[in-house]
N, C-alpha and C positions, 0 to 999 in steps of 0.2 A: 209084258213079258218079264220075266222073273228069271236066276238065274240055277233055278230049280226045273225050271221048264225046260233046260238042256243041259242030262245027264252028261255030257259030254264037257261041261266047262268047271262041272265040277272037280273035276281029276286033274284038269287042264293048270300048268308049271303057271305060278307069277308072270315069269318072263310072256308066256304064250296067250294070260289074261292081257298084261300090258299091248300087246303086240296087237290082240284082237279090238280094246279099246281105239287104239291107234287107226283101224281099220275101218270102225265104225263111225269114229267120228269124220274121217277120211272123207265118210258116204252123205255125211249130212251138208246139205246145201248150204252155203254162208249166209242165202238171204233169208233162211227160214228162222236163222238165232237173234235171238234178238238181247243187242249188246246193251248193259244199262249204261247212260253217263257217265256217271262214277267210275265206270271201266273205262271207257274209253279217257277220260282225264287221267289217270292214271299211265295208261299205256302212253299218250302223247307226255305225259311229265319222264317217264323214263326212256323213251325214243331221244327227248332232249336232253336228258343225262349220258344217253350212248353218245352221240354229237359232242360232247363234251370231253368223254373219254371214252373213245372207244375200244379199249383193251381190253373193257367192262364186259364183254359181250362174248358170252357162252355160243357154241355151238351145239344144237340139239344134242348133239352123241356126248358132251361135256355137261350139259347141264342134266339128262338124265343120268349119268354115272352121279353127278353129286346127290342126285335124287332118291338113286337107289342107295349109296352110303349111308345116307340119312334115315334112311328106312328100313335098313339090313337088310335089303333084298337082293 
């Protein structure tokens, strides 16, 4: 699927793509992804930087606001 295959996301606001992304991903099963090492090293080396200092640590609604600044969106 393509996203020419629905006229309807074409028109569709940033904000309302984000949102549907969010939704989609929402629906896909955790065991169906499949995580590489590399990722998962990563995530545990900054889990143990949060442990460290934890002030570090954005809340979703904070870390996509710096997202969106970044990206003029």
């Amino acid at each position: 699927m393509r996203l020419t295959d629905i006229p309807q996301l074409q028109s569709a606001t940033s904000d309302e793509k984000i949102e549907l992304i969010d939704e989609l991903w929402a629906s896909i099963p955790p065991e169906s992804v499949v995580t590489p090492d590399s990722h998962v090293a990563e995530l545990n080396r900054r889990i143990a930087s949060l442990g460290e200092e934890p002030k570090k640590a954005l809340t979703p609604e904070e870390a996509r606001a710096r997202l969106r600044a970044r990206s003029g969106l």
